[in-house]
N, C-alpha and C positions, 0 to 999 in steps of 0.2 A: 267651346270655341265656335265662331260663328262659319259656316261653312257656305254658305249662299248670303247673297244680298237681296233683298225682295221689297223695295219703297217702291211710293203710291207716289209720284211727280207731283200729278194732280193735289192729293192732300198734304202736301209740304207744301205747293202754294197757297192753298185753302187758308191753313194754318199761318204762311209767313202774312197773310193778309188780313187775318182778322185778330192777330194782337198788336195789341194797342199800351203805348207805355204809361203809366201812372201821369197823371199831370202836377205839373210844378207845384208847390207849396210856396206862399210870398212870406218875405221878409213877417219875421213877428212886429207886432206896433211893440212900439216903445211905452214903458211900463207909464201908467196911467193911475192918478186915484183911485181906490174901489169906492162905489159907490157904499152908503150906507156908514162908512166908517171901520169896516173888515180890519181884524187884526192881523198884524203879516202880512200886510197888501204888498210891501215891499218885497219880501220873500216868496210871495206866491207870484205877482208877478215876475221874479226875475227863473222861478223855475217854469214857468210857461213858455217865457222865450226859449231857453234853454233847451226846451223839449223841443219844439216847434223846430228852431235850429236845425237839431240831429234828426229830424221827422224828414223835414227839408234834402239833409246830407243823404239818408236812406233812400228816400224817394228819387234823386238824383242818380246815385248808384245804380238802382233797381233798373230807372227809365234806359240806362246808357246797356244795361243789361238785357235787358228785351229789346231794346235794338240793334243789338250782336245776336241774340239769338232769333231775330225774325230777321234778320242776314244769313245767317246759318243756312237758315230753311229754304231760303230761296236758290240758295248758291247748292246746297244739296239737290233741290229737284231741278235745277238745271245740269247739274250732273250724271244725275240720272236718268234725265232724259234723253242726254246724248248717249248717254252706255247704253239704254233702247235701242235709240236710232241707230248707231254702230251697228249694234249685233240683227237689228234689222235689214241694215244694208247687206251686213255679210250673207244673208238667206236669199238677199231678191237678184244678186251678180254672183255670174261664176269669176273664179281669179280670170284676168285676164279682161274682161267685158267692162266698160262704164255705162 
């Protein structure tokens, strides 16, 4: 069990700033002749888009995901930072003093 708290403000910002979410994936093209005469053109492009699609859906997910957790971090070390601050304040006034 964790009995102390001990984050770095500073490196939760570091961190909430320098991840960065996957970039979009477009729309697959719609299925095309292969050139050459390829057997299954039809079937291999309809599993191309198919993949692409769900690459697209993942990467979507992922993106929405790393931008919850590079919210996390920021909302953490500005928590932290006020629990510094706090318990700073409380050393530099005696009760009673502002």
């Amino acid at each position: 069990m964790c009995e102390t708290l001990d984050g770095d403000p500073d490196a939760m910002r570091e961190f909430a700033s320098r991840i960065e979410p996957p970039a979009a994936v477009t729309e697959p093209p719609g299925p095309e002749p292969c050139a050459g005469g390829m057997q299954a053109c039809g079937t291999f492009a309809a599993a191309d888009a198919v993949a692409t699609l769900a690459l697209a859906e993942f990467l979507a997910e992922t993106r929405d995901a790393i931008t919850a957790l590079r919210e996390a971090a920021a909302a953490a070390a500005a928590d932290y930072q006020a629990g510094d601050d706090a318990g700073a304040r409380a050393f530099t006034f005696l009760p009673g003093e502002e």
